[in-house]
C-alpha positions as CSV (number, residue, x, y, z in Angstrom):
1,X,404.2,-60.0,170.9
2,X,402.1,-57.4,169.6
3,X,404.5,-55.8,167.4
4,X,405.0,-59.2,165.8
5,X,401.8,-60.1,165.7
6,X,401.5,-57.3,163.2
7,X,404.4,-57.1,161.4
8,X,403.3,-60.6,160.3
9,X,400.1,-59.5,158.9
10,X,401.2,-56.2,157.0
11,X,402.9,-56.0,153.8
12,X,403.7,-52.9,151.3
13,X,402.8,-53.2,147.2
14,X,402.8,-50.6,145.0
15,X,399.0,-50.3,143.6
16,X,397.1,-48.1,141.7
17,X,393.1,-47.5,142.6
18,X,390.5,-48.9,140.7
19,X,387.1,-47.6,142.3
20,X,386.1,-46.7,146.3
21,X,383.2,-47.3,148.2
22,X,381.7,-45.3,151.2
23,X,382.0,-47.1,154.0
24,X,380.6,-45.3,157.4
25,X,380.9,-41.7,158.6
26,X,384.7,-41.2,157.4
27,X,385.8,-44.6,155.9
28,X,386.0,-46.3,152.3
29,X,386.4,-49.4,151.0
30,X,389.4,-49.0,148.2
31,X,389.4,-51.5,145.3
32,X,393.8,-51.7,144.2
33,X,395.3,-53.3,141.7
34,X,398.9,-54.4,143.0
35,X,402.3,-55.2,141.5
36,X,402.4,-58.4,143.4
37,X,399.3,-59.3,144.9
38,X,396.4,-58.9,142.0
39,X,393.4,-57.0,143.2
40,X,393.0,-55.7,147.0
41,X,390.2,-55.0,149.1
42,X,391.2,-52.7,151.5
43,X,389.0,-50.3,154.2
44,X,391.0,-47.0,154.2
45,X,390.2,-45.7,157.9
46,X,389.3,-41.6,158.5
47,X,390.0,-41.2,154.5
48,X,387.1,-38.7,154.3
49,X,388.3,-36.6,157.3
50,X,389.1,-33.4,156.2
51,X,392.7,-34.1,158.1
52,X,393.3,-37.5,156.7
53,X,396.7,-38.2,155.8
54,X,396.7,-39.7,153.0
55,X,393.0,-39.1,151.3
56,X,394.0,-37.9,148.5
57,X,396.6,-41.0,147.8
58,X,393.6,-43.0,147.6
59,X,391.5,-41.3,144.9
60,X,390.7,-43.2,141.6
61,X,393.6,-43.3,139.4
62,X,396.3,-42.6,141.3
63,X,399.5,-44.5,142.4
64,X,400.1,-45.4,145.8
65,X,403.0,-47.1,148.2
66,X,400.7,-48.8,150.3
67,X,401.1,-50.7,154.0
68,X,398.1,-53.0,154.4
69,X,397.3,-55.2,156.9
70,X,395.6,-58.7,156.4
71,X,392.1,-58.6,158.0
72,X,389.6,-61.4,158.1
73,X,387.3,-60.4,154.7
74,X,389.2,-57.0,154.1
75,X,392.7,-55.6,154.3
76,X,393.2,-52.5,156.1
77,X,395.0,-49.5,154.4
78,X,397.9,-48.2,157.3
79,X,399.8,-46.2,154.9
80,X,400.1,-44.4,151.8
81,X,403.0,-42.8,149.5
82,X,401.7,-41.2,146.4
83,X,404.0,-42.9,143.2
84,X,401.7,-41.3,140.7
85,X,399.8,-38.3,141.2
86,X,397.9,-38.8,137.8
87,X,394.2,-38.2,139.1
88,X,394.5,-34.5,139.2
89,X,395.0,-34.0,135.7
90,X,392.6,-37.0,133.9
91,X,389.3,-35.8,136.5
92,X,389.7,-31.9,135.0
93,X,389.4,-33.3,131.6
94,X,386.1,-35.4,130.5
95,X,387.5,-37.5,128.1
96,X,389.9,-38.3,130.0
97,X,388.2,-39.5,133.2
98,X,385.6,-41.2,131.1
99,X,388.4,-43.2,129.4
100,X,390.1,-44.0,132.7
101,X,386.7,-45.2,134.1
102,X,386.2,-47.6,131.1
103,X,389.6,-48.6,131.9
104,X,389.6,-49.4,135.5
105,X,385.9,-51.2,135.3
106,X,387.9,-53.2,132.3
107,X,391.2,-54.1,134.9
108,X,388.7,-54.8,138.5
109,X,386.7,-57.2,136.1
110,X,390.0,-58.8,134.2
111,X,392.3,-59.2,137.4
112,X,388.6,-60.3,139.7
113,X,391.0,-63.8,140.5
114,X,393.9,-63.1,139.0
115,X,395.7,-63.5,142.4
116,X,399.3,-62.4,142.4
117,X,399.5,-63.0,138.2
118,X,398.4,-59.6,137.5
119,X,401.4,-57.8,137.0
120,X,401.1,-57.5,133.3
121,X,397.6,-55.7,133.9
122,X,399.2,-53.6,136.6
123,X,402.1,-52.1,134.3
124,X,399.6,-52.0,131.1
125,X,397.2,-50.0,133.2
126,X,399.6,-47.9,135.3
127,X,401.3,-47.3,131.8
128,X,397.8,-45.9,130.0
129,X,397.0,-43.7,133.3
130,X,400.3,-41.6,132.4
131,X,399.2,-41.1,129.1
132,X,396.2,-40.3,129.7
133,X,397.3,-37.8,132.2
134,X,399.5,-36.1,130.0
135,X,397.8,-36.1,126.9
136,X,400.1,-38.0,125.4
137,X,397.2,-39.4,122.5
138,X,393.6,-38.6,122.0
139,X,391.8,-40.1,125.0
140,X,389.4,-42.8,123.1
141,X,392.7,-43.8,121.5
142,X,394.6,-44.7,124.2
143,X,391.3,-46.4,125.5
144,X,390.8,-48.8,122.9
145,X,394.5,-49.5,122.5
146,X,394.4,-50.3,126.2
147,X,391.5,-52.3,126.0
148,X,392.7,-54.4,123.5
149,X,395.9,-54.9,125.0
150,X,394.4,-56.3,128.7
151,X,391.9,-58.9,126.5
152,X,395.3,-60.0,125.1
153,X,397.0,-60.0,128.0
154,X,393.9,-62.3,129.3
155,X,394.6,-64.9,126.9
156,X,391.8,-63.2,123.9
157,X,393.9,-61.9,121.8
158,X,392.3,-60.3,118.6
159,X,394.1,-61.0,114.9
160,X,394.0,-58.3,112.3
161,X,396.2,-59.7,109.8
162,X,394.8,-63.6,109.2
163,X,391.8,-65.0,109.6
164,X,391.2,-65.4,113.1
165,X,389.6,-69.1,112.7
166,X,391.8,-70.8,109.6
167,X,395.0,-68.9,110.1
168,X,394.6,-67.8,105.9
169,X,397.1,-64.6,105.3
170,X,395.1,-61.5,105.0
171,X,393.6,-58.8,104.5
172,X,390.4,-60.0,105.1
173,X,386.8,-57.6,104.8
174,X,385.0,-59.4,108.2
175,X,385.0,-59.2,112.0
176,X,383.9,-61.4,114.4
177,X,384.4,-60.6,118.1
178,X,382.9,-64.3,118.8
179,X,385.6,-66.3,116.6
180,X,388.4,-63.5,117.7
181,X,388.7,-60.8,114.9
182,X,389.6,-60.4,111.5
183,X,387.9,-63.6,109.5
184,X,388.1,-64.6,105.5
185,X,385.4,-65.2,103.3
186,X,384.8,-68.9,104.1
187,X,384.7,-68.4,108.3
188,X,382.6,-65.2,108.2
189,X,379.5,-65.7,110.2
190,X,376.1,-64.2,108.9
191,X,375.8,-61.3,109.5
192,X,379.5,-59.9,110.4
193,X,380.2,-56.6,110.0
194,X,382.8,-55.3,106.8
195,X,385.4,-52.7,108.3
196,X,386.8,-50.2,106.4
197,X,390.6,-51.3,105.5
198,X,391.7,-48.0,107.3
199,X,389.8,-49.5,110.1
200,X,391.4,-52.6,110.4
201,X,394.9,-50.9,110.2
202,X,393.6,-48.5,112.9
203,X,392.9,-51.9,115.0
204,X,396.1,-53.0,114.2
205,X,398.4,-50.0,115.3
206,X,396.5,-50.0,118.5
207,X,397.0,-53.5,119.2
208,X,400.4,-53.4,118.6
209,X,401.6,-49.9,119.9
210,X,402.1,-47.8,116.3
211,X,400.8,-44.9,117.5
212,X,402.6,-42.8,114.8
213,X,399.4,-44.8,112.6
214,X,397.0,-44.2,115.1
215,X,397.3,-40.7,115.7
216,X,396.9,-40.2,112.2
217,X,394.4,-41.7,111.7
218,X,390.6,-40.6,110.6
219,X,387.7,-39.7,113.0
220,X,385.2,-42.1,110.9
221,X,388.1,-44.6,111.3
222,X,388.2,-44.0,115.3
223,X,384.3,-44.0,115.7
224,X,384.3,-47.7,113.6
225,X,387.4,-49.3,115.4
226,X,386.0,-47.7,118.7
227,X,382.6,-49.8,118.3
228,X,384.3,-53.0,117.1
229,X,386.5,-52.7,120.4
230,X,383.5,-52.2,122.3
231,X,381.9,-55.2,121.2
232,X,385.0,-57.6,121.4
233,X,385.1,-56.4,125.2
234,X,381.6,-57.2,125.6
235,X,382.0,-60.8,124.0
236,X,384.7,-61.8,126.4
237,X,384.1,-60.3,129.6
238,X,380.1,-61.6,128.7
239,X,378.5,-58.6,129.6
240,X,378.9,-54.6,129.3
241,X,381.4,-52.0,130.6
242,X,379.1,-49.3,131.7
243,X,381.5,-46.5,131.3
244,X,381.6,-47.3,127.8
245,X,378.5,-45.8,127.5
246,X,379.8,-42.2,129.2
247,X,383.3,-42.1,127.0
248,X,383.6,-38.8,124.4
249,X,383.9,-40.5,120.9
250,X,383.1,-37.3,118.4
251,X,382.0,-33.4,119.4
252,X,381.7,-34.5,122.6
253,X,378.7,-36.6,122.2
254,X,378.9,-40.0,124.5
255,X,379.4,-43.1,122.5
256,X,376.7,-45.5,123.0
257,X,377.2,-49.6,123.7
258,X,377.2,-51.1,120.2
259,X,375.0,-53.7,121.2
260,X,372.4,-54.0,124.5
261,X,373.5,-58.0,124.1
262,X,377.5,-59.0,124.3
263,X,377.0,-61.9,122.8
264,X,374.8,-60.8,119.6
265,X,377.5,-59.8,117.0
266,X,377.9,-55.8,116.1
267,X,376.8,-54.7,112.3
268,X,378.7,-51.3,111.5
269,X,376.9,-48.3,109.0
């Protein structure tokens, strides 16, 4: 009866870990983002026991097969297969880990009641934690393409091309994270900052994947795009990612938030 009992309460999802919490002497409190069941809360029992089994399966960033078992406010964590071992190699490198931060604050507050429709979030997260890990692009590049792609996949999807507001063909000289990107001359709020051209081609080749663009693209052009990004997160999600603030931008000096208000819009120098 037991057995059952049990068997009806646990189920395995592949997730990958978005932040943990202490919890007692030896416990935590793991935050997942599953394949099929959105964002987890799960206590991880004897994780921080120096003969845990699977401790470090359940570090930031990494990949797990997971058993859980439905508990009455929290699931409870009964097994662990590593799928991606990709926290080794982003927390030896600063950029790296900062980036995958910004990332995972991005996906715990994008998937908060997302519910079992969050598989788009998963693979687009899972996918940016692999190339982060091997260095597949410049860090803050794979960021802000990242970043852009989950507000998409949420339904805020920027436009680079036309006018974010009228739908008239481009190139426009304005962005405006409140009225959704790229705007003309006649829907251009007071105010709204004037990309660079390369700029706006930077933002486009993130959004859409063209990372043979992106990679060549100019530091100046990566500092701008980086702070526009920054500020059309900060619109939508109505307040700031604080590991924004950490993330390597240039000479490893942390980017600041382009704005202490997310829904003041962003001037550019």
């Amino acid at each position: 009866m037991a057995e059952s009992t049990f068997a009806a309460r646990s189920y395995r999802d592949d997730g990958v870990v978005l932040r943990t919490y202490r919890l007692g002497e030896a416990d935590r409190i793991i935050v997942l983002l599953t394949k099929r069941h959105g964002q987890v809360r799960a206590v991880a029992r004897g994780v921080r026991r120096t003969g845990s089994r699977f401790g470090a399966r359940l570090e930031p960033f990494m990949v797990a097969d997971v058993q859980l078992v439905r508990g009455r406010s929290l699931e409870v964590v009964g097994q662990a297969v590593a799928r991606g071992t990709y926290g080794r190699e982003i927390a030896a490198d600063y950029s790296r880990y900062t980036a995958a931060a910004a990332m995972a604050e991005t996906a715990e507050r994008l998937t908060a009641n997302d519910g079992e429709g969050s598989l788009p979030h998963y693979r687009l997260l899972v996918g940016g934690l692999a190339a982060l890990s091997r260095g597949a692009h410049a860090p803050d590049l794979i960021l802000d393409s990242y970043l852009l792609r989950a507000l998409s996949t949420a339904g805020w999807a920027p436009s680079f091309t036309d006018c974010a507001r009228c739908g008239e063909p481009g190139p426009h000289s304005a962005f405006s994270a409140a009225l959704g990107g790229i705007v003309c001359h006649d829907c251009r709020p007071p105010g709204s900052p004037s990309p660079a051209p390369e700029t706006v081609s930077l933002l486009a080749a993130l959004l859409s994947g063209d990372w043979g663009v992106a990679d060549a693209s100019a530091q100046s052009s990566r500092r701008e795009a980086s702070g526009l990004v920054a500020a059309y997160v900060q619109w939508h999600l109505e307040r700031s990612v604080r590991s924004l603030r950490l993330v390597e931008r240039d000479e490893g000096v942390p980017s600041s938030s382009p704005t202490s208000n997310p829904r003041q819009e962003t001037s550019t120098t």
